[in-house]
Every structure is written in C-alpha cells, then in structure tokens.
Residue, then its C-alpha position, 0 to 999 in steps of 0.5 A: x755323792x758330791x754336795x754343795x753346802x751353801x750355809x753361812x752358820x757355822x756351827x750347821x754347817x760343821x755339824x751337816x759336814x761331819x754326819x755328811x761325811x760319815x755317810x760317804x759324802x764329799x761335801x764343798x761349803x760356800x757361805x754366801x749366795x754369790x761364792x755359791x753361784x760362783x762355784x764350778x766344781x762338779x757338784x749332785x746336790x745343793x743343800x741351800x739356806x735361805x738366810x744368806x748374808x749378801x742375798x736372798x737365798x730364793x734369788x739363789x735358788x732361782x739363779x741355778x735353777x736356770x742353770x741347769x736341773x741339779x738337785x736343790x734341798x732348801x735348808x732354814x729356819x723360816x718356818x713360813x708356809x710363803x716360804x717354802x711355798x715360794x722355794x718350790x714354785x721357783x725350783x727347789x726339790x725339797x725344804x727341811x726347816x731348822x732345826x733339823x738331824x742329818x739322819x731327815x737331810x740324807x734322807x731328803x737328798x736320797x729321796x730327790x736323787x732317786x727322783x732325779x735319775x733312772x734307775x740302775x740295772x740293778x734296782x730297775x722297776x716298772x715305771x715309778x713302781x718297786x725297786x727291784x733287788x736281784x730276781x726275788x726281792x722287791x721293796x715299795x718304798x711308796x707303799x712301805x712292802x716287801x715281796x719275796x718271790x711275788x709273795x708280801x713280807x710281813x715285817x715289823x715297822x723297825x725291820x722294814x726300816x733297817x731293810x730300806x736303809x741297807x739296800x739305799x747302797x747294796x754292798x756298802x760297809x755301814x757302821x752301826x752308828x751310822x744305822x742306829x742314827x739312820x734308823x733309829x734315832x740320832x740320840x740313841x743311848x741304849x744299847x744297840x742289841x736290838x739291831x742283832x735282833x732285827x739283823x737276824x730277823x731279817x736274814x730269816x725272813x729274807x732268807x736266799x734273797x739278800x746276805x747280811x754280812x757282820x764286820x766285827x767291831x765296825x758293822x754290817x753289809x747287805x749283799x743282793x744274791x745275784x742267782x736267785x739262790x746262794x747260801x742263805x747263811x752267808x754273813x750270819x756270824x756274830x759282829x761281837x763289838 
C-alpha cells in the first residue's frame, strides 16, 4: 500500500517511515503543503499534518479532496475539538492527535481502507456485516466476535486481538515484533511467550478453519483453509527463536 507522508517534522516523519515500512508499506514523504498538492506518483492514502509551514494543512486537505476520494488521516498536534471538527467536515477520513504510536496509525489507515473499497472475494460479507474468511470462519470486527461454523467463540480479549490482526493480511509473514507491537504494546519488554500461548490458543480453538504457520526465528503466518477441511496441525510446530 502506498502512503503519502505530508509531515514536515522530521524526526516524525522518520519514526512513521520506518514502522511504516516494517509493515509493508511504500511510503513517499513531502514536507510542505504544496510539494504535497504537487505529487503525481500514485499514492492509497494521505497521512496529512495540519502544521505545515507554507500553508495550512485544512487548505491542503481541502484541495485533494476535491481531487478525488483517496483516503486522508489528518496527523497533529492541535488537539482542538474545532480542529478536528473542521478536518472532517472538509474531507478528511480520520484525525489522530500527537503524540501518537505507529501501531493507532496503521490501525487508522486499515480502518479507512476497508471503508474505502469493497471487499475481496475472499473476505466478502453481507453488507457492512462480518468479513468472511473461507467457508466457516467469520470475524465482526463491529461487534469484537468470532464464528466457527455459525456457532460464537469465546476467546479472550488478547486472542481476539491477535485473530484480527493476522487475518488483516491472510498469507502475510508478520514477524513477531511487528505482532507484539500491533497487539500488544509498542513498548513491550517482557518476554514474548505469551504470544505462543495465544498462538496456540487460537489453533486449538480455530481448529480446521485457519492454520498458523510458525517461521523459525522470524514469526508467524495464518493461512485460511480453502475447503472447509484441511489438516487442523498444519503450521503448529515450534518458532524456537
């Protein structure tokens, strides 16, 4: 996914590059309101700060707005209720206030990307209803539930977390910073056995509906069993890091 950083603070924009990238993500960084208007690459979302130093950011908003219907995540530090108020009304998506952790940004530019286009084949829904992975799973990311066959799963608060985080990219190798960081906090320290655990948890109770791959010393990856059926013990070895 291609994101366009218009963010004239550095160090922000250098943290919000990287974590950005760790994630899979192409980002181009502009630092001006006008360097952004002036941008003709291709771009899937705008993360736009309101503090620019040649214009006002809500003017910037406003003007590729009335380009076209890509994506914008107003990023600042005004904290002002008018503010944000204004950003809406004039076309932005979504505001996340400073200071902010990559994990809120990508989880802002996931929420207005699903918003923003229909769903796949693969994750295809009812309406705005649950997305649909493969012929038994569902996930209500609305409601925070899972269905196994038409039947609720009761999962922890943590397992459902991981759960929506994995199935954000069926397929993808997410290393386990990236999930720790994602699902737990940005500044975890402990050690990371607890993700095991609710790896295993997971595989257990999802059991014939999804396989959780283990890479060895990098991560893991959730697959969507196609058939309904499949070898539930598929990816269930060790990530011995």
């Amino acid at each position: 996914m291609r994101v366009l950083l218009v963010e004239d603070d550095e160090p922000v924009a250098e943290s919000l590059r990287r974590g950005l990238k760790r994630y899979g993500f192409e980002v181009e960084w502009v630092t001006t309101g006008r360097a952004a208007l002036d941008h003709t690459s291709p771009y899937d979302v705008v993360l736009l700060d309101l503090g620019l130093p040649d214009t006002d950011g809500l003017d910037v908003c406003k003007a590729l707005r009335e380009r076209g219907d890509v994506p914008i995540i107003v990023i600042s530090a005004r904290s002002d209720e008018t503010d944000r108020v204004v950003g809406l009304e004039i076309g932005a998506d979504d505001y996340v206030s400073k200071p902010f952790g990559v994990r809120e940004v990508i989880a802002r530019i996931r929420a207005v990307m699903r918003r923003a286009r229909p769903r796949t084949p693969a994750t295809e829904g009812p309406g705005n209803g649950p997305d649909r992975y493969g012929p038994r799973l569902t996930v209500d990311r609305k409601a925070a539930r899972v269905r196994l066959d038409g039947e609720e799963v009761a999962l922890a608060p943590k397992e459902y977390d991981l759960l929506a985080f994995l199935t954000e990219e069926p397929g993808a190798l997410m290393s386990r910073e990236q999930i720790m960081e994602a699902v737990w906090d940005a500044n975890w320290f402990g050690p990371t056995k607890t993700l095991d655990v609710h790896v295993a948890a997971l595989r257990r109770k999802l059991a014939g509906a999804i396989t959780i791959e283990a890479v060895r010393g990098v991560g893991f990856r959730l697959e969507i069993v196609k058939n309904g059926g499949g070898d539930p013990s598929t990816g269930t070895g060790s990530d011995a890091s």
